[in-house]
C-alpha positions in Angstrom: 66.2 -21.7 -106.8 68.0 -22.1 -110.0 67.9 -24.7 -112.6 71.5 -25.1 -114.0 70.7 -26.8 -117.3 69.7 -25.1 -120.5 67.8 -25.6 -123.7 69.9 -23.4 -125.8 69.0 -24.8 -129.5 72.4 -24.0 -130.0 73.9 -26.4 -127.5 71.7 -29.6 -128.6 74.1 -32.1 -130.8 74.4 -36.0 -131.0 74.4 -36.0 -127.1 70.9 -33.9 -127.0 69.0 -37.2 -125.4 72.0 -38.6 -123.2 72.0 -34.7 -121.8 68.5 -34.3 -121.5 68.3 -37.5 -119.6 70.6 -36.0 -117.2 69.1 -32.6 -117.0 65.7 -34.8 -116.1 68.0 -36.7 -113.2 68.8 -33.7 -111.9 65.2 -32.1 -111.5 63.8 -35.4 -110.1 66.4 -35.1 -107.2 65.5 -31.4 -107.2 61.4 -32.2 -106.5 62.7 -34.7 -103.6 64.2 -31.7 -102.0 62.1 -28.7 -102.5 60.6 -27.2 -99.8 58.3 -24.5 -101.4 55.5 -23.5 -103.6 58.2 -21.9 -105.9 60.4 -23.9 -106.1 57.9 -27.1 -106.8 56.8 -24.8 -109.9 59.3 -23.5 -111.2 60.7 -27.5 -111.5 57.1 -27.9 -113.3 58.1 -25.4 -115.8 61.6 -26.4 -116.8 60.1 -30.3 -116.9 57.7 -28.9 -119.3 60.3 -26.7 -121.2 62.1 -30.4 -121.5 58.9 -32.2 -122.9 58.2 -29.7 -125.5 62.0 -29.6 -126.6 61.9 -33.1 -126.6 58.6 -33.4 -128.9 59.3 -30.8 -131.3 63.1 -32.1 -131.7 61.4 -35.3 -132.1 63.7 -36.8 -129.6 61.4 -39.7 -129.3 58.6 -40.4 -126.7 60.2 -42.1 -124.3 62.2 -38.8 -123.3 59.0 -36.7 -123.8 57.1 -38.8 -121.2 59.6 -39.1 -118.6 60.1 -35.5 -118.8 56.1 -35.4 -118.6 56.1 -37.7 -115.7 58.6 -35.0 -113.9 56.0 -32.3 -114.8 52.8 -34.5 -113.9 54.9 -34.9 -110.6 55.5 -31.4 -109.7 52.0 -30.7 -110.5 50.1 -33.3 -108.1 52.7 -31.9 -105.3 51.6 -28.3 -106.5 48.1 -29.4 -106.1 48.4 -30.6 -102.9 49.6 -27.7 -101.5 46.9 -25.5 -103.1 44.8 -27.9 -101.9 46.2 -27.4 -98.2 46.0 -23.7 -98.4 42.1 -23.7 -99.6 41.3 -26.3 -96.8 42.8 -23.3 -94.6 40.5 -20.6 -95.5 43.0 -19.0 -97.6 44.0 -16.8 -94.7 46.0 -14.0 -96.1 46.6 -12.3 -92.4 47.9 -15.1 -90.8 51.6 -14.8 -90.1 52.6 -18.2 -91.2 51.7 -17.0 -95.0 53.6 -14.5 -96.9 51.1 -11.3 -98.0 50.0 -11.3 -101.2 49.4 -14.9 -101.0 46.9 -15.0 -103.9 47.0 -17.0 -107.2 47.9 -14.4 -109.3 51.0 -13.8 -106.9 51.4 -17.8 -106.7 51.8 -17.1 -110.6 49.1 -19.0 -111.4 45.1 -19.0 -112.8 42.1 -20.5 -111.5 42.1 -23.1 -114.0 45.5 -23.9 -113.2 44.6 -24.4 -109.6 41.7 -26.4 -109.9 43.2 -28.8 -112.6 46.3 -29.3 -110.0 44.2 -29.8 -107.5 42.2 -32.5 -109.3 45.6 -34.3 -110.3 46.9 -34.2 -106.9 43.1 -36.3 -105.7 44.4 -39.6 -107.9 45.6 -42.2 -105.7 49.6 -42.4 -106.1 48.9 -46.1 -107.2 46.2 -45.2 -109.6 48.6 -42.6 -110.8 51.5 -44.7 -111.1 48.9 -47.1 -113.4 48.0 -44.2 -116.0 51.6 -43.6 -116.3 52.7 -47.3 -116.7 50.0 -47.8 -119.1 50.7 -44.8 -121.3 54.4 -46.2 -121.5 53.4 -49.7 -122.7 50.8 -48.8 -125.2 53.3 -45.6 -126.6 50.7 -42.6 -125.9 51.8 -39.7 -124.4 51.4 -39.0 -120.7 50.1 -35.4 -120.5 47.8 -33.4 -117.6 44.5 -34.0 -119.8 44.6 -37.7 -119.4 46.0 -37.2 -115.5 42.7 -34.7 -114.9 40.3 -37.0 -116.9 41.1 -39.7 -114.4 40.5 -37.5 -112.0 37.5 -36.5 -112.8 36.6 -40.2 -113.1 37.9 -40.8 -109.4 35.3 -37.9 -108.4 33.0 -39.4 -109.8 32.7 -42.6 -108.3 33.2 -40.4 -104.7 30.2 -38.6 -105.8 28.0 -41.4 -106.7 29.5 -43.3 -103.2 30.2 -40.4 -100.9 31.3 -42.2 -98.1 33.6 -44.3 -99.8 31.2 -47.7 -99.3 31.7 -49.1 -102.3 35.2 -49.8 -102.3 35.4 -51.2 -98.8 32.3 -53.4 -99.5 34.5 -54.7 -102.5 37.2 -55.4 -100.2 34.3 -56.5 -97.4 32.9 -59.2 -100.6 36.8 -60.2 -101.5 37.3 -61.2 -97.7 34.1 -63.3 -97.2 34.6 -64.9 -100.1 37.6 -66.2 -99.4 37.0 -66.8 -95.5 34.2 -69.5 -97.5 37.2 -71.0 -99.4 38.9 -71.6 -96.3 42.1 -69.4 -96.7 43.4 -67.9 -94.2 46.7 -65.5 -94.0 49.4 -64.8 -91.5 50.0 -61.0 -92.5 47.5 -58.5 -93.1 48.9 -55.3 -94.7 46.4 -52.2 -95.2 47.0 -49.3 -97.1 43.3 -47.3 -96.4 42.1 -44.4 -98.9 42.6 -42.1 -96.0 43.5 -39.5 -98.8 43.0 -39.3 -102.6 39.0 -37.9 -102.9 38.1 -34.8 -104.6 39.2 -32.0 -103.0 36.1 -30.1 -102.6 34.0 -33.6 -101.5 36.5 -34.9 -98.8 35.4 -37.8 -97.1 35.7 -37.3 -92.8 38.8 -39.8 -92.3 36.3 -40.6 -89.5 33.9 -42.1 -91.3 36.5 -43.9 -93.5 38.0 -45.4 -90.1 33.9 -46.6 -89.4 34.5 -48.3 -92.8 38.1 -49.8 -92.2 36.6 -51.5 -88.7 33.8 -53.1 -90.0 35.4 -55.4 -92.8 35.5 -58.6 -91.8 39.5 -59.3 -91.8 39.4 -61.7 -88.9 37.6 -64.2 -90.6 41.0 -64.6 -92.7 43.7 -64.6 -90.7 45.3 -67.5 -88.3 45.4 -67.8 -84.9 48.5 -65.7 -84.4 49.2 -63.3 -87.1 50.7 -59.7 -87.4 48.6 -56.6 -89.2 50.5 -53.7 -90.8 48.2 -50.6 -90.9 48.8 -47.1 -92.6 47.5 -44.6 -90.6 47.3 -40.4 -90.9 48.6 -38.8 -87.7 44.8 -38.1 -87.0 43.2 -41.4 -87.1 46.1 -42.8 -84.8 44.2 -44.1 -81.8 41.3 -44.8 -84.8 43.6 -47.0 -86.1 44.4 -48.8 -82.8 40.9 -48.8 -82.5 40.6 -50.7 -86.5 42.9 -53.4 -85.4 40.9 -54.1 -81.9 38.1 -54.7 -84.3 40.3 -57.1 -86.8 40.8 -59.1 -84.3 44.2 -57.9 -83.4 45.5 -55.9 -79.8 48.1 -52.5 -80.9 51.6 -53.2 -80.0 53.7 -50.4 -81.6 54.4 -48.4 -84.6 56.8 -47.0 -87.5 56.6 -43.5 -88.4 57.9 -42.8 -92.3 59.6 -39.2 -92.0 58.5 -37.3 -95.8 58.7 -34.0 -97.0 56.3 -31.3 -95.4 53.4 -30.4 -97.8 51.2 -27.2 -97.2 50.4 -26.3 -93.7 49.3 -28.4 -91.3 46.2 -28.1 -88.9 48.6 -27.6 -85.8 51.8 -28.9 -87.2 52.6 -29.4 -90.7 52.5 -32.9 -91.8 55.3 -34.3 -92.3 55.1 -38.3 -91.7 53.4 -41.0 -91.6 52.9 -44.3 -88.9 52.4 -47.6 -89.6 50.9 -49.3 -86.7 51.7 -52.9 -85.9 48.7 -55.2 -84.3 49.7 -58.7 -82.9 47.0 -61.7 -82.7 48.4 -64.5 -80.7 52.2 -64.8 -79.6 53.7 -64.6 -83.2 56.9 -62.8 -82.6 58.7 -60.3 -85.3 61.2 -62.6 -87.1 63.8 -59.8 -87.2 64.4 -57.1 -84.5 67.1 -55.4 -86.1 65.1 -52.5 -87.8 64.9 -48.9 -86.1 61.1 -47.7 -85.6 61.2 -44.7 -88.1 62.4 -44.2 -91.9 63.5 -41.4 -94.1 61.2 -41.7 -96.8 61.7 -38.0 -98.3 64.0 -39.2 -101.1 62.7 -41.6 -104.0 59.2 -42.2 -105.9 56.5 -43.6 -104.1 56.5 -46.8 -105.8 60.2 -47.3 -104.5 59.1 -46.5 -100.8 56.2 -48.7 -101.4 58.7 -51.5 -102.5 60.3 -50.9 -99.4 58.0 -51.2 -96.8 56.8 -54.5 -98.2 60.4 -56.0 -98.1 60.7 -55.0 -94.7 57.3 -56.5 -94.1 58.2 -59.7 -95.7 61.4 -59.7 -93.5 59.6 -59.4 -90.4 56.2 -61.3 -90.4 55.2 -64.8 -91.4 53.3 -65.9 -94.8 51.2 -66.0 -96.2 50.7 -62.3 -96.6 47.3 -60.3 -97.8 47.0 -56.9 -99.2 43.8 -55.7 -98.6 43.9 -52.2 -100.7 45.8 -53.3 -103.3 45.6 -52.5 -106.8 48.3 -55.0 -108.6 49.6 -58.6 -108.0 52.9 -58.6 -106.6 54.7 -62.1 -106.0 53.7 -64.0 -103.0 51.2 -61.6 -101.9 47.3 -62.3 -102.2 45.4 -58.8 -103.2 41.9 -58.7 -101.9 40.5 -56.9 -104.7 41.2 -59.4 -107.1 40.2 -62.1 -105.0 36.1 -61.3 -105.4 33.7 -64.5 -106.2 30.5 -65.3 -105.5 29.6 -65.6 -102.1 
């Protein structure tokens, strides 16, 4: 693959920024498309060529970090796929890898490795926090501060292995406000099925054990829909989470993404939102097809999405369960916690 822009220190004038901007345009519609280990680093590298331009032209910050955010980006889908490779054994004779498949032939050190492995174990919407707060307080984004949340995300796995303590904050949030009386139409759940530290991964088993013992029925009405993200593994898990909330399995949406690293059998490549119904409370528009292309755009824009189309479809009042920001007209468990 070849990056057609350039940082000739010749070719930067009065239009540097506005071309630079561009340039940055182009590789974000570049990491949407790539398909490969290369190709995913070698965007890393130009993104990073374009940040350290932009510092030492003292272009300003706010080019610097989006051309950091590009880089941060490449690097957690980097990870991931390093990540997905090691989870395989790192099977050099298998056919589906190319030979040679080492780090040093990837291009890449140890260090390297681990630290995009530990970026690519934050949460997208923890992520998506660090680099929204960066922005407003005018620090610079940069892999040190990605990797020391990470390290703070393993952490917390570490001292809560199995994940308890977040789903008994969720578990608290719900009883407290079953006490209050409140109760929701729509229950949309976006589990931690992903996001722990690579070498400490939590069996999604054990995290669908978690998922069916929180006490969502005691919030919802009498007839009520319930969105649920689920990994192509836990699918009849997830039918089995909804039984448990109270709800019976009616259908699904699979989201279509990008293949990353190499799957068990098949490499993933989607995701399914699974739809439980409680009572007769129909969809209040049919018109949307069962499955999405969801391989272009940032995550927070997919995200943004599926809410719409959620708020289009069921009833309110609607209840986030996993959460990690206020949006309008949506209660978020997390931040609903009092004493019970």
């Amino acid at each position: 693959m070849r990056l057609s822009f350039s940082l000739d220190g010749d070719s930067m004038a009065t239009s540097t920024e506005s071309r630079e901007l561009c340039a940055l345009d182009q590789v974000r519609r570049m990491l949407a498309e790539a398909g490969s280990f290369d190709q995913i680093k070698a965007i890393r590298d130009k993104a990073e060529a374009v940040r350290q331009y932009a510092k030492s032209a003292t272009l300003g910050l706010e080019l610097q970090n989006q051309a950091a955010q590009v880089k941060l980006l490449a690097e957690r889908e980097a990870g991931g796929l390093l990540k997905s490779m090691r989870l395989h054994g790192g099977d050099r004779k298998s056919a589906t890898h190319a030979e040679g498949m080492t780090l040093k032939g990837l291009g890449l050190s140890q260090n390297q490795s681990a630290r995009w492995q530990l970026e690519a174990s934050v949460p997208e919407e923890l992520f998506e926090q660090y680099v929204r707060g960066a922005t407003a307080q005018g620090k610079e984004l940069t892999s040190a501060g990605l990797v020391r949340m990470a390290r703070s995300c393993r952490s917390s796995q570490a001292r809560d292995p199995g994940g308890e303590g977040r789903f008994e904050h969720v578990s608290r949030a719900l009883r407290s406000m079953a006490n209050q009386g409140k109760r929701f139409t729509c229950i949309y759940a976006v589990p931690p099925w992903s996001g722990e530290d690579p070498g400490a991964r939590t069996p999604y088993r054990e995290i669908a054990a978690s998922l069916a013992k929180l006490p969502v029925a005691s919030v919802v009405q009498e007839s009520a829909h319930a969105h649920l993200w689920v990994i192509p593994e836990a699918f009849l898990d997830g039918a089995r989470i909804l039984n448990a909330w109270g709800f019976r399995y009616e259908t699904f949406l699979v989201w279509a993404k990008r293949p990353l690293g190499f799957g068990r059998y098949w490499r993933p490549a989607h995701e399914v939102l699974l739809l439980g119904v409680r009572g007769d409370l129909a969809f209040r528009d049919s018109s949307f097809p069962s499955w999405i292309d969801g391989q272009q755009g940032p995550p927070a824009d997919r995200r943004r999405l599926v809410r719409q189309m959620i708020e289009r479809v069921s009833a309110a009042p609607y209840l986030d369960l996993f959460g990690c920001r206020a949006e309008a007209g949506w209660t978020v468990a997390c931040q609903e916690v009092k004493a019970v």
